[in-house]
Structure formats: C-alpha cells, structure tokens
C-alpha positions as CSV (number, residue, x, y, z in Angstrom):
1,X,244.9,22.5,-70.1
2,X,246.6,25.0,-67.6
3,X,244.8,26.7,-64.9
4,X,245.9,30.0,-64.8
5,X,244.9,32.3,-61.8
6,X,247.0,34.9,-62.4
7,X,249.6,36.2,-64.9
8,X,252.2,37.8,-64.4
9,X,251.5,37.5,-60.7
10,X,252.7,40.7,-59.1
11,X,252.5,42.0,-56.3
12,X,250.4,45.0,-55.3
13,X,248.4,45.1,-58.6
14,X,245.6,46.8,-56.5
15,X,246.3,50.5,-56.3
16,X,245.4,52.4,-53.0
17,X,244.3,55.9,-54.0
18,X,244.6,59.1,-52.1
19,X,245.0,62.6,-52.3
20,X,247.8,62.7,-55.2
21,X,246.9,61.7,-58.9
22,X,247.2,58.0,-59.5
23,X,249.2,58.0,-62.9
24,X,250.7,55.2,-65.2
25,X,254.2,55.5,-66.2
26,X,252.8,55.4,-69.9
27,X,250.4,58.2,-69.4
28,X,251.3,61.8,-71.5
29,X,249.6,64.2,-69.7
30,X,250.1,68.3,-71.3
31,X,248.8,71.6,-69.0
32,X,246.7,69.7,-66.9
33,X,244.8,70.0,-63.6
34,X,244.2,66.9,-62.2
35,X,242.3,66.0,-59.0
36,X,242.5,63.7,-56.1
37,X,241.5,60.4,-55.5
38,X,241.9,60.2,-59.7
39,X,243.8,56.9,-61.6
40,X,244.4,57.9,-65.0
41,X,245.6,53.9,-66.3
42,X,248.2,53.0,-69.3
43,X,248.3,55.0,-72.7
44,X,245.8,58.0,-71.2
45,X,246.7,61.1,-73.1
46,X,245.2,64.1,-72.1
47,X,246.0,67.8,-72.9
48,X,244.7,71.0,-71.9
49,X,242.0,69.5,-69.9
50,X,240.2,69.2,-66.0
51,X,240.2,66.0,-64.7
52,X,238.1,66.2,-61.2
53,X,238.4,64.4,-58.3
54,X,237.3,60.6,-58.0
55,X,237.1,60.4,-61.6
56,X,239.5,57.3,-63.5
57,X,240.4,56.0,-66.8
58,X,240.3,52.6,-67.9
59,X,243.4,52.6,-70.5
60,X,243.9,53.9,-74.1
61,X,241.9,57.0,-73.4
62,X,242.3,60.4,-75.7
63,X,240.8,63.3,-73.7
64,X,242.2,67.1,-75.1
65,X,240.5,70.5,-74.2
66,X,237.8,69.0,-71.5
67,X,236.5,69.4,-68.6
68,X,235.7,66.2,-66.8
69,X,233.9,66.1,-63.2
70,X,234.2,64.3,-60.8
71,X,233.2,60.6,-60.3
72,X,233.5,60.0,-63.8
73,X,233.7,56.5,-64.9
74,X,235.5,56.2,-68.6
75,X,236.1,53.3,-70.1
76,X,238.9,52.2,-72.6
77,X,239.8,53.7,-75.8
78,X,237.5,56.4,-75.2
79,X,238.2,59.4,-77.5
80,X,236.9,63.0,-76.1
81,X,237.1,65.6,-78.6
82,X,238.7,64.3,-81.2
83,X,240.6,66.8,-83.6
84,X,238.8,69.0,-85.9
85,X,239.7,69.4,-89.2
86,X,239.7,73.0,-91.9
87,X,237.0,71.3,-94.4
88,X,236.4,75.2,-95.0
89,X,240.1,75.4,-97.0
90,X,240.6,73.8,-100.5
91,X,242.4,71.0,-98.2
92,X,241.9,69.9,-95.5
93,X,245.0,68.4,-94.5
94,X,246.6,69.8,-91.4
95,X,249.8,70.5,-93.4
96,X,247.8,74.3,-93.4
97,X,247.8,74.2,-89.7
98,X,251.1,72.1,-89.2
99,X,252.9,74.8,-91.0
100,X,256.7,74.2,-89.9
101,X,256.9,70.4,-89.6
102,X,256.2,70.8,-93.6
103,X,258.1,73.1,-93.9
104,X,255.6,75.6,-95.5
105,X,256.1,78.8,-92.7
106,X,257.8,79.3,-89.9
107,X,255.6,79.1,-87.5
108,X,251.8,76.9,-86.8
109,X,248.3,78.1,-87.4
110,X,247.7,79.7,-83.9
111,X,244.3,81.1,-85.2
112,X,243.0,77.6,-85.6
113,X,244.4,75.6,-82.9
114,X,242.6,78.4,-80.8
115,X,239.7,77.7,-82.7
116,X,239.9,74.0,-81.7
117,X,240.3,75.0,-78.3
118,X,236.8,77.2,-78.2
119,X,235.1,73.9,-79.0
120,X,235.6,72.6,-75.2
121,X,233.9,69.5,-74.5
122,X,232.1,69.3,-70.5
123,X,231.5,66.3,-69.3
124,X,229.1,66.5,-65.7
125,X,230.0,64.6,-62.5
126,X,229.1,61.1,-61.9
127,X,229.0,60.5,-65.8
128,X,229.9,57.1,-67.3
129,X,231.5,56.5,-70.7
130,X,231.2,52.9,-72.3
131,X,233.8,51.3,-74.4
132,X,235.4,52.9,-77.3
133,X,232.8,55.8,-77.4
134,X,233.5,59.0,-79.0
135,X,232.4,62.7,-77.7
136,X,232.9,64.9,-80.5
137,X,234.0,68.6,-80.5
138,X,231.6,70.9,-78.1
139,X,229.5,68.2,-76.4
140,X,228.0,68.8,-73.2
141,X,227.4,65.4,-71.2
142,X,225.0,65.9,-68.2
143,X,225.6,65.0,-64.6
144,X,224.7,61.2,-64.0
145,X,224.8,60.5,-67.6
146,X,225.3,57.2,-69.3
147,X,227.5,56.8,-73.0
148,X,227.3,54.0,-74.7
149,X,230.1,51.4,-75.5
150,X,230.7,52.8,-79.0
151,X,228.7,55.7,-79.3
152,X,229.5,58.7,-81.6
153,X,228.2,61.5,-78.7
154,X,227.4,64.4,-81.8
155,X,224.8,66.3,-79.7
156,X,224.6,67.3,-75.5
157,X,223.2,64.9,-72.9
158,X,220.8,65.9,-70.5
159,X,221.3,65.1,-66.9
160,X,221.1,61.0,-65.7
161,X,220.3,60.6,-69.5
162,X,221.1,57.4,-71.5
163,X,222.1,57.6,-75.1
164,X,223.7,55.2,-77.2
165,X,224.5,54.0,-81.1
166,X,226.0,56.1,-84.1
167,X,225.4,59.2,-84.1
168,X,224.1,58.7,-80.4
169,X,220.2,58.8,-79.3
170,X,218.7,58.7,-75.9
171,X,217.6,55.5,-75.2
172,X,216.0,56.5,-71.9
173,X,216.6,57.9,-68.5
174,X,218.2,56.3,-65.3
175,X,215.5,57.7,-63.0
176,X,211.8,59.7,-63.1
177,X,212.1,63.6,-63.4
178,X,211.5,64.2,-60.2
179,X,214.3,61.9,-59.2
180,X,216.7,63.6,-61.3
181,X,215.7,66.8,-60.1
182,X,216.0,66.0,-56.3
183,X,219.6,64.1,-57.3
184,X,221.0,67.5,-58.7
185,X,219.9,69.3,-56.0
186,X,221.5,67.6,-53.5
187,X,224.5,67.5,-55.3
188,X,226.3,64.3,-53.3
189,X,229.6,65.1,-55.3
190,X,230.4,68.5,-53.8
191,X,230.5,66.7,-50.3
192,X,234.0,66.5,-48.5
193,X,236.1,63.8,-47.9
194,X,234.5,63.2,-44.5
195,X,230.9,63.8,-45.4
196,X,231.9,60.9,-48.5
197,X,233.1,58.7,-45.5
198,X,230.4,59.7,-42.8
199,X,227.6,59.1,-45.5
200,X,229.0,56.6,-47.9
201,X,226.8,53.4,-47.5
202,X,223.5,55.8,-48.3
203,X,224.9,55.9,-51.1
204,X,224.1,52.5,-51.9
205,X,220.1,52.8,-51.4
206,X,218.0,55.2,-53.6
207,X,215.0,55.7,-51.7
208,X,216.8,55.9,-48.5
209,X,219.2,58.4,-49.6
210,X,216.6,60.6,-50.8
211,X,214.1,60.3,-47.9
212,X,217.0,61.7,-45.8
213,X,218.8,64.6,-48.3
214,X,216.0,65.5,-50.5
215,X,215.3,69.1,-50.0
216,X,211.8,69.9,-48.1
217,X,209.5,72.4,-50.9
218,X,207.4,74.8,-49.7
C-alpha cells in the first residue's frame, strides 16, 4: 500500500479570493453579473443569472435565469431551474421551440424561451444547497435556508428553513422565530467589506452576536 498525501501535487491549489470573480477555465458563463469575493469551480454553467458576492460553487453546477445572493453555499451537481418543457403542445419535444437546428422555421420560439425566463428562480443570501439537489422552475429559497443533498425543491422556502427529500418537505428550522426574525433584521450580509473584517469573529457566536446587533423594540 501507497500513502498518498497528495495527487497531482501542485502548487497553489488554494485560491486567494478578492474583488474579481474567481472562475475555472471550464466554466461557461452567458449574460451574467457576477459578484466579488465569488469562485464559481470546474463545469459551472450559468446563464442569464445574478450571482452575489461571497457566494461559490462546488463543481458541475447548472444555474440559468436565477438570482443567487450572497454567501451562498452550493454544492456539486446542483441544478437550478432546470428547463421547462411545452407538455401543453401535442409534443413536447423542443424541436417546437428549437425551430432552425431542425430545420422546421427559420427562426426559435422567442415566445416560449421568454416564457421560461418569467419563471426566475430567487435564491436568498446565506442559503446552502446540498449535493445534487434540484430547484425547479419559480422557486423562492429564503434567506439562511438549508437544501437537502438531493432534494427536488418543487415549492418556496421560508427563511433559515430546512427541507429535504423528493419532492422536498421542511424538516425543521435552524433557529426559534424570534431568532430568525432578529437575524433578518440585522441583515449581516449587506455589511461592507470592512464592517465583514471589523466584525467577523461575532460571527462565530449566536448569542453574542445578537446580544450586540439585535434591534432594541419599543
């Protein structure tokens, strides 16, 4: 038996972020705006989309006509909004939508690809997407969320919700109510690069964090 403790062993594997989009060569990436501090990692494909700052993929991720935050965590072979097909027509295959590469008209479907693109998916900041899941056409995924490795997301998420399975449930929340509601009024992820810095280890302690940012009611 070999030991192996790291292969290939390359140099500068660790990628130092900053203000310009981290990208892999392998990435295709279509009419996009894409934010700092961001590492989009090999085969991401994303088109007409919002990618905010902080926020990374993990590999192998499909994301077309979203809107991501920022501080999103997405895992691997992630799919968000996948393509919609015409189970309206008599078929549905999208040779009706496809028109010229069959050779059928000469020009696409504009009327349905616009369609497609009405069905935006938004996906809140500080969400996390497990392995392989799926967010189908038109979900809404709440700040602080949590998606399943392998969940089919068919319905919105509420805010620091946890849902999981096929099609996906809530399987509970991350915090009390009154813990998400102080969290989304504070609203850590509109902070500045220097309030991020300045403030970054209360990030690490609940209780302490909101004992000093909660908002006083009166």
């Amino acid at each position: 038996m070999q030991h192996i403790n790291r292969f290939p062993d390359l140099p500068g594997t660790e990628t130092n972020l900053g203000e310009q989009p981290t990208i892999h060569p392998s990435c295709t990436i279509r009419d996009s705006e894409i934010g700092a501090w961001t590492e989009l990692m090999a085969n991401t494909s994303m088109v007409e989309s919002t990618f905010g700052d902080y926020s990374y993929t993990a590999g192998d991720v499909d994301i077309i006509y979203s809107d991501i935050g920022k501080f999103c965590s997405i895992a691997s072979h992630v799919r968000i909004n996948p393509g919609n097909h015409a189970m309206w027509r008599v078929t549905q295959h999208h040779m009706t939508y496809r028109r010229k590469q069959y050779g059928f008209d000469t020009k696409d479907d504009t009327e349905f690809f616009d369609w497609r693109r009405s069905h935006r998916c938004r996906i809140g900041h500080d969400v996390w997407i497990g392995h392989a899941a799926v967010v189908m056409p038109g979900v809404n995924i709440g700040h602080g969320a949590v998606v399943g490795a392998g969940a089919v997301v068919t319905k919105d998420v509420g805010p620091y919700q946890i849902v999981g399975g096929v099609p996906a449930r809530p399987i509970r929340q991350r915090f009390p109510d009154e813990v998400v509601e102080q969290l989304l009024e504070i609203a850590w992820w509109d902070w500045d690069r220097a309030e991020l810095e300045a403030r970054f280890h209360e990030l690490l302690d609940l209780d302490a964090f909101l004992d000093r940012y909660r908002r006083t009611r009166a």
